[in-house]
KOLDO-815307 format. One record per residue: residue number from 0; residue in one letter; x, y, z of N, C-alpha, C in turn. Coordinates in nm, 2 decimals. Each point is the difference from the previous one (the first is absolute). Example, Ala and Ser with C-alpha at 12.3 -4.5 7.8 and 13.67 -1.06 7.14 Angstrom:
2
    nr   rest       nX       nY       nZ      caX      caY      caZ       cX       cY       cZ
     0      A     1.32    -0.57     0.78    -0.09     0.12     0.00     0.09     0.12     0.00
     1      S    -0.04     0.11    -0.07     0.09     0.11     0.00    -0.08     0.11     0.08
This chain:
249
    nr   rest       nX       nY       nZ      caX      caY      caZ       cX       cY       cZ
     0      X     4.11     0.89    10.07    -0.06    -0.12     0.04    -0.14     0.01     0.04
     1      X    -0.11    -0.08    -0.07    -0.12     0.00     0.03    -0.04    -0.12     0.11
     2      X    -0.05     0.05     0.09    -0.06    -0.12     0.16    -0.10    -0.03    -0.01
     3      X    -0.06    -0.12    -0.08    -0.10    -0.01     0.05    -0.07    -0.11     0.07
     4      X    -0.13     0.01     0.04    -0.02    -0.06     0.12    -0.17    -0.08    -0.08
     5      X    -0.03    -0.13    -0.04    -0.09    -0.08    -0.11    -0.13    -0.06     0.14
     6      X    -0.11     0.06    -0.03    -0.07    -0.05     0.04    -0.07    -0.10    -0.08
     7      X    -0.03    -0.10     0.02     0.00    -0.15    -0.11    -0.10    -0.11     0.06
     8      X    -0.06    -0.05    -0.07    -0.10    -0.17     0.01     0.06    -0.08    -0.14
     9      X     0.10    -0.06    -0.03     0.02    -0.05    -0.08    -0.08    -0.14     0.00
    10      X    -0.05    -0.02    -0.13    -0.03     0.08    -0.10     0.13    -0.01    -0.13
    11      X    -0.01    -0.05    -0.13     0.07     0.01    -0.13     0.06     0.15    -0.04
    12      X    -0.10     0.07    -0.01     0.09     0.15    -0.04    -0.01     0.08     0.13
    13      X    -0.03    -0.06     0.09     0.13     0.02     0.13     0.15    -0.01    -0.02
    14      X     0.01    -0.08    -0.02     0.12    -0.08    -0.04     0.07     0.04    -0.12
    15      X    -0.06     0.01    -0.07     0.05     0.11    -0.17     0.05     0.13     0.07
    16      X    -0.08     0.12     0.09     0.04     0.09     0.08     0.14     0.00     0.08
    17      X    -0.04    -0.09     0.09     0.13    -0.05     0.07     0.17    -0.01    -0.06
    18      X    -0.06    -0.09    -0.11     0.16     0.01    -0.05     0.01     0.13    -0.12
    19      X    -0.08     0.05    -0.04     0.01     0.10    -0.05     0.08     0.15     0.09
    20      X    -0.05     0.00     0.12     0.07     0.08     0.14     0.12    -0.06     0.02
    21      X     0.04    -0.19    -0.02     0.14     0.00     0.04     0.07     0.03    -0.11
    22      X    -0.06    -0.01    -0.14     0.11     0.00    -0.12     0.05     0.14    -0.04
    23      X    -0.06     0.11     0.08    -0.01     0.12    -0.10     0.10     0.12     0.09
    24      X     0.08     0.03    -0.07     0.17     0.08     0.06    -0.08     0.09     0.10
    25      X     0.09     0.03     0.12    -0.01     0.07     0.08    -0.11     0.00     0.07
    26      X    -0.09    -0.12     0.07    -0.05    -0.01     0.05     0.03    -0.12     0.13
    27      X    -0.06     0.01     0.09     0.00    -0.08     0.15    -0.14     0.01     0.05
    28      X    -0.05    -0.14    -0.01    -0.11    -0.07     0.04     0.03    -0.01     0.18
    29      X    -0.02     0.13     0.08     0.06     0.01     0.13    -0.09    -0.11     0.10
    30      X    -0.14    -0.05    -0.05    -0.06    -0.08     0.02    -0.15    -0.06    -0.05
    31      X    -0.06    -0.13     0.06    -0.12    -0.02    -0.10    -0.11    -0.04     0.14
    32      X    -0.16     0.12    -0.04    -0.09    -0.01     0.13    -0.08    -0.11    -0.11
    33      X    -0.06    -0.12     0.04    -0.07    -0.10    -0.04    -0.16     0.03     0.05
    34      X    -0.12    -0.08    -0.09    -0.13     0.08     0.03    -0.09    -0.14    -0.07
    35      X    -0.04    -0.04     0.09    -0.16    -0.10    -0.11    -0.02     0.08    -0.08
    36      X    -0.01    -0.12    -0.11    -0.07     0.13    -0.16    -0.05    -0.17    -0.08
    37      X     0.13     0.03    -0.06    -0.04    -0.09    -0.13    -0.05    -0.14     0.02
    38      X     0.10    -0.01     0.10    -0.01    -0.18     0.09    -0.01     0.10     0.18
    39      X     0.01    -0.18     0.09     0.04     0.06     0.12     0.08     0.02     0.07
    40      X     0.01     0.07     0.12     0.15     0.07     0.02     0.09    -0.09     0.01
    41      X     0.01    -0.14     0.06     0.05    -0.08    -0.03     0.08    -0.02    -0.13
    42      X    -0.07    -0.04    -0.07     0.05    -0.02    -0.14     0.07     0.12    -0.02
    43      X    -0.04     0.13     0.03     0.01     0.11    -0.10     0.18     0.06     0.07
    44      X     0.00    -0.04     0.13     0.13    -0.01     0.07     0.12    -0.11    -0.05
    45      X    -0.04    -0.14     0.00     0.09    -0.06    -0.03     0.04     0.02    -0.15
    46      X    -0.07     0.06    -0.07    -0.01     0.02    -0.20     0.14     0.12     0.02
    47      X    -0.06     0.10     0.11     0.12     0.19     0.01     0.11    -0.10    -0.01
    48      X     0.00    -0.14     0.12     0.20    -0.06     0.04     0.05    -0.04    -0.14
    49      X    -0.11    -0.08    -0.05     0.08    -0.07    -0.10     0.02     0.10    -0.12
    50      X    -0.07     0.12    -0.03     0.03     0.08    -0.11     0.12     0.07     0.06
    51      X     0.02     0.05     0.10     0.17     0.03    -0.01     0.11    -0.11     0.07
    52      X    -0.03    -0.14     0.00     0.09    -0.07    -0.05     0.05    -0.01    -0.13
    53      X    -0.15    -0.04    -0.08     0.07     0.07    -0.16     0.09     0.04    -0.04
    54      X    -0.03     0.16     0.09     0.06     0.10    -0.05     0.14     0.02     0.08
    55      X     0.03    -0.10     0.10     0.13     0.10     0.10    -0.02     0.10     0.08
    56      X    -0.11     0.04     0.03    -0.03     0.08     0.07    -0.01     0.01     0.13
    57      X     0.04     0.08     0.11     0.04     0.00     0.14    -0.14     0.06     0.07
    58      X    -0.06     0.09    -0.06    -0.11     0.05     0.06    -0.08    -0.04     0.12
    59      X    -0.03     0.04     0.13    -0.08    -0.03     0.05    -0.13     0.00    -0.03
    60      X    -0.08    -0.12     0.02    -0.13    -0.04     0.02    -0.12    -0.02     0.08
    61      X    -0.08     0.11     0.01    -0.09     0.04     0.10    -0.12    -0.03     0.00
    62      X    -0.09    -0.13     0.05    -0.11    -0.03     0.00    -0.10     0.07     0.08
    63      X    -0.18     0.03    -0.13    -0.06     0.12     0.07    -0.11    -0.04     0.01
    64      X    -0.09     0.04    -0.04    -0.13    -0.02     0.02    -0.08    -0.16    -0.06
    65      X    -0.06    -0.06     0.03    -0.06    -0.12     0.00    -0.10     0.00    -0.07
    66      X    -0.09     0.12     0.01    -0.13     0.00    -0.05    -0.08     0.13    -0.02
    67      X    -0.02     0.05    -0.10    -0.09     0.13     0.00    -0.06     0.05     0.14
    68      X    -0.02     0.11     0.02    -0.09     0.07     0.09    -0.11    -0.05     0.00
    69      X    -0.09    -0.08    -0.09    -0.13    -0.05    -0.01     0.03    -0.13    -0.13
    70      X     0.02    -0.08     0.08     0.07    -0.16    -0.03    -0.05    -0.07    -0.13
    71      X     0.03    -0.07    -0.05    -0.16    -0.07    -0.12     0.03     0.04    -0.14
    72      X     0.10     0.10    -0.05    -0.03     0.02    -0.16     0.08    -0.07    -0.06
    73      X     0.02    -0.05    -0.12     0.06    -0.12    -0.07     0.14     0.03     0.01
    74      X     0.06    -0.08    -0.06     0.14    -0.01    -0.03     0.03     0.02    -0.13
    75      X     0.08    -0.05    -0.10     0.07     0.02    -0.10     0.07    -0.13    -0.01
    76      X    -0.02    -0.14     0.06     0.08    -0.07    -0.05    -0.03    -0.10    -0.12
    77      X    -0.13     0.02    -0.07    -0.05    -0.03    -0.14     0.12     0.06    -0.07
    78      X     0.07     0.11     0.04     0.05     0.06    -0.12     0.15    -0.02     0.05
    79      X     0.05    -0.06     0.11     0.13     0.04     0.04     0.05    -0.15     0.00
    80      X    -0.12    -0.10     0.05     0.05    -0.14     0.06    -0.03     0.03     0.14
    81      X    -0.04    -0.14     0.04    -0.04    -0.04     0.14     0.15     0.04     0.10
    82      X     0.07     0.02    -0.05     0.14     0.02     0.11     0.05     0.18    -0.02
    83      X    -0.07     0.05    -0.15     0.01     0.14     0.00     0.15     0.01    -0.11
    84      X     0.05    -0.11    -0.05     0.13     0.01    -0.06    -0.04    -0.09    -0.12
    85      X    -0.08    -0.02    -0.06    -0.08    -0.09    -0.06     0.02    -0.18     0.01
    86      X     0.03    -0.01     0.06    -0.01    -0.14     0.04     0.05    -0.09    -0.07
    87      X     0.18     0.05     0.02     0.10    -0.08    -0.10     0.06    -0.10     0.11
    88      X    -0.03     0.01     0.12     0.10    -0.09     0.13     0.11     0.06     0.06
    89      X     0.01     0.10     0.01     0.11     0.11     0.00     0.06    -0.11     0.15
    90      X     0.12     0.05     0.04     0.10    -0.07     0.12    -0.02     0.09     0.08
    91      X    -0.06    -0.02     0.09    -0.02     0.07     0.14     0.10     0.11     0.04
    92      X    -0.01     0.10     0.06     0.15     0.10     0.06    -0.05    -0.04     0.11
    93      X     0.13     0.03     0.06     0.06     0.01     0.10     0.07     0.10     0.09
    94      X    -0.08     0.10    -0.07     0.00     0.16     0.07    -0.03     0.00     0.12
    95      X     0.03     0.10     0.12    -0.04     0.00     0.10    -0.06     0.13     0.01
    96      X    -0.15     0.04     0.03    -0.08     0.08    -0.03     0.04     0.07     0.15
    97      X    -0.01     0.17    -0.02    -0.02     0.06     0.11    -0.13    -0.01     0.11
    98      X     0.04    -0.02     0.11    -0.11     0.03     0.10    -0.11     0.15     0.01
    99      X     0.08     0.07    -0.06    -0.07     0.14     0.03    -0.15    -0.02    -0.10
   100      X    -0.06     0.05     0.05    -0.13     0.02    -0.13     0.02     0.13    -0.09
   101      X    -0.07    -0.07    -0.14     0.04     0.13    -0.04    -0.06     0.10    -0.04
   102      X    -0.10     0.06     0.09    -0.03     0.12    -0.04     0.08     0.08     0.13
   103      X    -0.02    -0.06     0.12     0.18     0.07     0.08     0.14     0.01    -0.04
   104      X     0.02    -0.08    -0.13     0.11     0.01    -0.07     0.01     0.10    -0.09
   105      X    -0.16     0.05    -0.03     0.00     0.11    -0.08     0.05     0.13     0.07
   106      X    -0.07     0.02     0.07     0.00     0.14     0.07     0.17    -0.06     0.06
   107      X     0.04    -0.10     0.10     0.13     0.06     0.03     0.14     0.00    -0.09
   108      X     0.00    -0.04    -0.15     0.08     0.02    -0.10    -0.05     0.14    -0.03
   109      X    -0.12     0.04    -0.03     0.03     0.13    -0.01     0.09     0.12     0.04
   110      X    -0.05    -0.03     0.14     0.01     0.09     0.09     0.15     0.02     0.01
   111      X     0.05    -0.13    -0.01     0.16    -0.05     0.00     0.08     0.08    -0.11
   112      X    -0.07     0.04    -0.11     0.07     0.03    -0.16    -0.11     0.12    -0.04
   113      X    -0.04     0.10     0.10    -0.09     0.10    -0.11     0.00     0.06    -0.08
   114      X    -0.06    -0.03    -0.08     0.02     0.10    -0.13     0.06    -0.06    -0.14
   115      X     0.05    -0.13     0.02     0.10    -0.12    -0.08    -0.07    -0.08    -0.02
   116      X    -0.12    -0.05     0.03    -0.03    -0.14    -0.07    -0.14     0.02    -0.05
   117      X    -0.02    -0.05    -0.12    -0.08    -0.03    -0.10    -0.05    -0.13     0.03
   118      X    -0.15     0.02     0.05    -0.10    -0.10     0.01    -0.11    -0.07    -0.14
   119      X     0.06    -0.11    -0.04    -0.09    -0.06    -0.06    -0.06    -0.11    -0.03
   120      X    -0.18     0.01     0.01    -0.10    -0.06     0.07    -0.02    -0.05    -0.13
   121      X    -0.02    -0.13    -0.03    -0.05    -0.10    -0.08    -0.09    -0.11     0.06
   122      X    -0.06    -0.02     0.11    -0.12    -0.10     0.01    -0.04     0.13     0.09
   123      X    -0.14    -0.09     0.08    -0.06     0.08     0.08     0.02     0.07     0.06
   124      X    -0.03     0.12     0.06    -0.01     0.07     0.07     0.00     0.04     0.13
   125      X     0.02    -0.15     0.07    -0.06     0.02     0.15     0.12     0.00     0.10
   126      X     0.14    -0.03    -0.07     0.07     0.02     0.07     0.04     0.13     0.03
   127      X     0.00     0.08    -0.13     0.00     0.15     0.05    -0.11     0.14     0.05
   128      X    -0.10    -0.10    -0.01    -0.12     0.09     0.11     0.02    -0.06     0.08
   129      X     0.08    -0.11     0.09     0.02    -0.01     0.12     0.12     0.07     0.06
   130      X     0.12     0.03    -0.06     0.08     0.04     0.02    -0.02     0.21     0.01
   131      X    -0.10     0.02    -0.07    -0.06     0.14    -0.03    -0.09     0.03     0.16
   132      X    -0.06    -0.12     0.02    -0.07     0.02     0.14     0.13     0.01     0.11
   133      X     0.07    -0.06    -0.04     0.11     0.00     0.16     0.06     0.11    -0.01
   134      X     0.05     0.08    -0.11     0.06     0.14     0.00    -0.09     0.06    -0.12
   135      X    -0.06     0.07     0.07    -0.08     0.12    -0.12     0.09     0.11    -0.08
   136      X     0.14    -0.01     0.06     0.08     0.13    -0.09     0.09    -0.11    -0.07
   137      X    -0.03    -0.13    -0.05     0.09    -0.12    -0.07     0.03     0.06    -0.13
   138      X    -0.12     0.05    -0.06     0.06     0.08    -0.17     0.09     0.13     0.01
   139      X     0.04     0.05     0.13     0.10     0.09    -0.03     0.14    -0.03     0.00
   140      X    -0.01    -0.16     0.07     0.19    -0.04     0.00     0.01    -0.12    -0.14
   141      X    -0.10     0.03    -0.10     0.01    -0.09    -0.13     0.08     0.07    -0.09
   142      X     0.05    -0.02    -0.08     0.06     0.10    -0.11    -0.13    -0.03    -0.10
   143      X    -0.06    -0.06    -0.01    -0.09    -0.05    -0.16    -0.10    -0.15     0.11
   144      X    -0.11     0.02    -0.08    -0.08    -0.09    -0.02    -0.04    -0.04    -0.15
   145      X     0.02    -0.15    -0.02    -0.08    -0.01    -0.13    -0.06    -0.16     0.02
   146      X    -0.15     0.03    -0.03    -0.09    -0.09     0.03    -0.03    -0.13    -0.17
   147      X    -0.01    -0.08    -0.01    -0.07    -0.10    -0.11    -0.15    -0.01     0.06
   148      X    -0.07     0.09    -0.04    -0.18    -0.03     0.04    -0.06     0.08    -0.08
   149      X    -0.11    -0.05     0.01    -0.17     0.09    -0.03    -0.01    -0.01    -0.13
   150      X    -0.17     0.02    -0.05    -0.04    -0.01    -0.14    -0.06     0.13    -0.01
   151      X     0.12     0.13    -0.06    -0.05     0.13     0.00    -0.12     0.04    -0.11
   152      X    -0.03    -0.09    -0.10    -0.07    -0.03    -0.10    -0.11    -0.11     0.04
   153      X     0.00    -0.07     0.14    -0.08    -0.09    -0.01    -0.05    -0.15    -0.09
   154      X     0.18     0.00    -0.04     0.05    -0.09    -0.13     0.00    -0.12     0.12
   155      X    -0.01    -0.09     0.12     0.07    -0.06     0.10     0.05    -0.13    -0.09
   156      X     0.06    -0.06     0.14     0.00    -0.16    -0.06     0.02    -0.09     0.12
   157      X    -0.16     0.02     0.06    -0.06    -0.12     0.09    -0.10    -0.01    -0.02
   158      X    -0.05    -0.11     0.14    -0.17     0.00    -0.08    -0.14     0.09     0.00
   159      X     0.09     0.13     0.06    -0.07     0.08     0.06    -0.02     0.06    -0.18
   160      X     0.10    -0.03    -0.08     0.04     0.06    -0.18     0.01     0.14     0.04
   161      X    -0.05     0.12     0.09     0.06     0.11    -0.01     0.11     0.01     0.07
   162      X     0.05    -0.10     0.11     0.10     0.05     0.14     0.13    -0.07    -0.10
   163      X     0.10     0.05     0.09     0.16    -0.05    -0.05     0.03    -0.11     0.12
   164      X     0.06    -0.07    -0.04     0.04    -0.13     0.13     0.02     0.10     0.10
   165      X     0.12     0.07    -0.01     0.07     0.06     0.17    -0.10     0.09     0.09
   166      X    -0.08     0.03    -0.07    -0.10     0.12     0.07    -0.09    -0.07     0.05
   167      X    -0.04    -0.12    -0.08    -0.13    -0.08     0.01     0.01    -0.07     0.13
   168      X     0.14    -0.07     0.00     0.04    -0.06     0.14    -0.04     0.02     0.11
   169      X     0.02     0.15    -0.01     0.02     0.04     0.13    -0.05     0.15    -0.01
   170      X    -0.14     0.06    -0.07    -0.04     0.11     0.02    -0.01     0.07     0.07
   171      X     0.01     0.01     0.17     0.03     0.04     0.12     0.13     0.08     0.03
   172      X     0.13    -0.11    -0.04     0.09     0.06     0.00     0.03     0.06    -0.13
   173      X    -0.05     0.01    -0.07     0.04     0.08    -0.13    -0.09     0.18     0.05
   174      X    -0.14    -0.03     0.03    -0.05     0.15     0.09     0.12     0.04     0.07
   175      X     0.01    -0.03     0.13     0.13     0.02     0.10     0.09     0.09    -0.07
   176      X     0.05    -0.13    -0.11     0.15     0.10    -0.03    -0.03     0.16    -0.10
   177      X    -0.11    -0.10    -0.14    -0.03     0.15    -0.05    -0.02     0.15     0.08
   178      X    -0.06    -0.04     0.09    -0.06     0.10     0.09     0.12     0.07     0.10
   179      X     0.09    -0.10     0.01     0.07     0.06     0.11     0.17     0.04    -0.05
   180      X     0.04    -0.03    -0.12     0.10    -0.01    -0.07     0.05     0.14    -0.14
   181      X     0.02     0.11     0.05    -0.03     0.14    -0.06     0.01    -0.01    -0.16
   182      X     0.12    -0.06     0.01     0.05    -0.05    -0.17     0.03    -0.14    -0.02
   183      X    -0.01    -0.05    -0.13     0.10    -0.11    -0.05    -0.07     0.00    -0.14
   184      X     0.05    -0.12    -0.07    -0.01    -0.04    -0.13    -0.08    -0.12     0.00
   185      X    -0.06     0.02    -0.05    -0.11    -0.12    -0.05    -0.03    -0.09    -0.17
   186      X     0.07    -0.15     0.00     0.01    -0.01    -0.07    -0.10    -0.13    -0.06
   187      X    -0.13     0.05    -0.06    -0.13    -0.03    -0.01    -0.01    -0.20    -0.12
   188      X    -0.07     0.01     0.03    -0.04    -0.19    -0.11     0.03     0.04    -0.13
   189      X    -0.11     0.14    -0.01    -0.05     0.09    -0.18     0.21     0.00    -0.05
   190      X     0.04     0.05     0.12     0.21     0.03    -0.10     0.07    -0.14     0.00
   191      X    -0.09    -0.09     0.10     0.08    -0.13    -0.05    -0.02    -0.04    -0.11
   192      X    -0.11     0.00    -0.05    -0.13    -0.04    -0.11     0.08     0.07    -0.13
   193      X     0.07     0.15     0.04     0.06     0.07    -0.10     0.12    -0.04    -0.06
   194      X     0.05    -0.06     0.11     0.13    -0.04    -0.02     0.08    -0.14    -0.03
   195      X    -0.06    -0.06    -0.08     0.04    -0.12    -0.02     0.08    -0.08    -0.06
   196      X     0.07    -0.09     0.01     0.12    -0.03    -0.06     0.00    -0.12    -0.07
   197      X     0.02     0.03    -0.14    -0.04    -0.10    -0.10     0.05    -0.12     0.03
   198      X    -0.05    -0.13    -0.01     0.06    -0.12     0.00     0.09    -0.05    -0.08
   199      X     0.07     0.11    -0.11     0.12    -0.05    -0.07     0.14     0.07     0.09
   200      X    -0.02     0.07     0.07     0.06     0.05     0.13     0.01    -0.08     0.10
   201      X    -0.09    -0.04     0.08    -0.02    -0.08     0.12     0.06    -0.15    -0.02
   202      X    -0.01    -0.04    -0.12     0.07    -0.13    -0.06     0.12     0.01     0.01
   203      X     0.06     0.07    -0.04     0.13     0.08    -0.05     0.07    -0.02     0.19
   204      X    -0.05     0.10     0.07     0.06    -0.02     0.15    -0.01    -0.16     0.06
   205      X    -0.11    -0.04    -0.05    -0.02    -0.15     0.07     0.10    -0.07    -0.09
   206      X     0.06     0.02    -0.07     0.09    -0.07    -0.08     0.18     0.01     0.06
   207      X    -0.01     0.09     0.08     0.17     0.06     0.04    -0.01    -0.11     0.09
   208      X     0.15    -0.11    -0.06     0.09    -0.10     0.08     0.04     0.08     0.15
   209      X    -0.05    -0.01     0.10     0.00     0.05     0.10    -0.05    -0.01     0.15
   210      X     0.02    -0.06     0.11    -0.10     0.00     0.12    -0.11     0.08     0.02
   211      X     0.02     0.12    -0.01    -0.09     0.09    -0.01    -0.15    -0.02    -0.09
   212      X     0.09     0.01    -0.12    -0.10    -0.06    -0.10    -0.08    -0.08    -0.03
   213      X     0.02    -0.11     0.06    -0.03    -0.19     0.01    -0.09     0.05     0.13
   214      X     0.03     0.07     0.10    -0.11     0.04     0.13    -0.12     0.07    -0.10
   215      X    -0.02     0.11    -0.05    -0.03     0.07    -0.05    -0.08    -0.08    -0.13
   216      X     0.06    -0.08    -0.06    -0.14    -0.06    -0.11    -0.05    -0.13     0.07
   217      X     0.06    -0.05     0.13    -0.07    -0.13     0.04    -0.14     0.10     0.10
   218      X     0.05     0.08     0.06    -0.09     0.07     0.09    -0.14     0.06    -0.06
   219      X     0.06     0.06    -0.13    -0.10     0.08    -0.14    -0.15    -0.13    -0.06
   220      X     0.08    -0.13    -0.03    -0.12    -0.06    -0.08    -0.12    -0.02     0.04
   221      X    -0.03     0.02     0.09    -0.16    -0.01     0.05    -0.05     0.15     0.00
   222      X     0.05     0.09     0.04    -0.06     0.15    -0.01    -0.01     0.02    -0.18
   223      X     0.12    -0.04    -0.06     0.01     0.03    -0.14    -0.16    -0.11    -0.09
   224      X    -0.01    -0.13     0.07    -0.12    -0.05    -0.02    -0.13     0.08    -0.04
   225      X    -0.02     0.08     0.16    -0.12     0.05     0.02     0.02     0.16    -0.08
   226      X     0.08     0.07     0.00    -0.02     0.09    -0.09    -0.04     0.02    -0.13
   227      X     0.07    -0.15    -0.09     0.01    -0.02    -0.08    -0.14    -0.09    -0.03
   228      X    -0.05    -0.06     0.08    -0.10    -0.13    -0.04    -0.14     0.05     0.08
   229      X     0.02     0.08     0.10    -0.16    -0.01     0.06    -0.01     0.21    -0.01
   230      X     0.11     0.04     0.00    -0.02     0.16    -0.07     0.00     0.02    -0.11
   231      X     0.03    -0.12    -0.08     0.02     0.05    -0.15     0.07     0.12    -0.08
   232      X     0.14     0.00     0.08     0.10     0.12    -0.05     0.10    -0.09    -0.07
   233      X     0.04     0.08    -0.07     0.11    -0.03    -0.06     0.13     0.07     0.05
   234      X     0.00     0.07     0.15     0.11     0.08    -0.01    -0.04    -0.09     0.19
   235      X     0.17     0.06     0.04     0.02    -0.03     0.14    -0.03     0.13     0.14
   236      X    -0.04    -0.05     0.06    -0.03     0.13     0.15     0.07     0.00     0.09
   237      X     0.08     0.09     0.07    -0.01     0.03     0.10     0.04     0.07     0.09
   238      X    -0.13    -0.01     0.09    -0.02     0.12     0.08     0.09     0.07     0.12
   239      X     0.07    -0.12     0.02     0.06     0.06     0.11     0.13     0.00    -0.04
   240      X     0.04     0.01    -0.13     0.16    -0.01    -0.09     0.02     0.15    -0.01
   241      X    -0.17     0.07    -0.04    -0.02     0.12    -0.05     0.02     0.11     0.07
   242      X    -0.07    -0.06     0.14     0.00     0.11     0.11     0.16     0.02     0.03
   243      X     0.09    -0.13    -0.01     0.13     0.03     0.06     0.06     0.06    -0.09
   244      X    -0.02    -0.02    -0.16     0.06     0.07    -0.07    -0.02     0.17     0.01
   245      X    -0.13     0.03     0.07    -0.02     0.15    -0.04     0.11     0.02     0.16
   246      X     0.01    -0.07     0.14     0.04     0.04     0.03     0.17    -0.01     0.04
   247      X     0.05    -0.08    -0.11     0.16     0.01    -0.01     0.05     0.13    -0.14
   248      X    -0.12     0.01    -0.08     0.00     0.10    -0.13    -0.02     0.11     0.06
């Protein structure tokens, strides 16, 4: 059995990730740390309840950080929708979010399971350079880190054009962790860019008579818009589908 533990700002292929972690044998989503990224933590909290209502999912939900270390850089909701789920009207959950914060949920789940859980980070960064400042030995009770960031090619896609959303957010905490984090996997814009999945594919899944599915292509049409219409691909992205795949593969 694989543990793992989703640090998330949903965000669309938040959500592709997510249920990709509930659908895929022998894994347990043991819990999900939430982070401003794409939208605000607000949104990006109430998006984690309703993506595992979707799904049936029991997981605890741990709200983190509010705002970068140094406040002010854009969002992503051009590309996600103003609510971060693309702005179909989704029904509110009715989850009840944990009290703890979670970058103290990081470090005391660790601590709790050493050596067992697989951490992976799909929005910014700042909940886990906060959690890295409260315990400096935090990377020895991880089994794995694997990150969705950085433009190792300086390929980006913000308006900085060289930075990657997650890094860009929150460049502070991305120093922190690089700096203080001995190992992990980094899984860059340039291998999202590589990895793309044809739209006679993506139609194909949005097509399965299914809950899941019907979540999944109502949630998709606005991101699938801007890939397709203001990137001018003909193929589908994403990045945080990729990172989970390298780290359930």
């Amino acid at each position: 059995m694989e543990r793992i533990i989703i640090d998330t700002d949903p965000g669309v292929d938040d959500a592709h990730a997510i249920m990709m972690a509930s659908a895929f044998p022998n894994v347990k989503i043991e819990a999900l740390t939430v982070v401003a990224g794409n939208v605000g933590l607000d949104r990006t909290v109430a998006n984690t309840c309703t993506i595992l209502d979707v799904l049936g999912e029991d997981a605890p939900v741990f709200a983190g950080c509010s705002s970068a270390f140094v406040p002010g850089i854009e969002d992503a909701a051009h590309v996600h929708g103003i609510d971060g789920l693309g702005d179909v009207g989704l029904t509110p959950s009715t989850r009840v979010v944990e009290e703890e914060h979670a970058s103290a949920a990081l470090v005391r789940l660790a601590h709790e399971s050493p050596g067992e859980l697989t951490l992976v980070a799909i929005g910014p960064l700042t909940n886990l350079a906060v959690a890295l400042k409260l315990d400096p030995d935090l990377p020895a009770f991880f089994k794995r880190l694997v990150i969705m960031g950085g433009a190792v090619d300086a390929l980006g896609n913000t308006s900085n054009l060289t930075a990657e959303f997650n890094i860009f957010a929150d460049p502070e905490a991305a120093h922190i962790l690089f700096s203080g984090w001995p190992e992990f996997t980094l899984v860059s814009w340039e291998a999202t860019l590589a990895h793309g999945i044809p739209l006679e594919v993506f139609n194909q899944w949005q097509a399965i008579d299914s809950k899941r599915a019907r979540f999944f292509s109502e949630i998709s049409e606005k991101t699938v818009e801007f890939i397709t219409g203001v990137m001018g691909r003909s193929e589908i992205y994403g990045a945080d589908g990729l990172a989970m795949a390298v780290a359930l593969e």
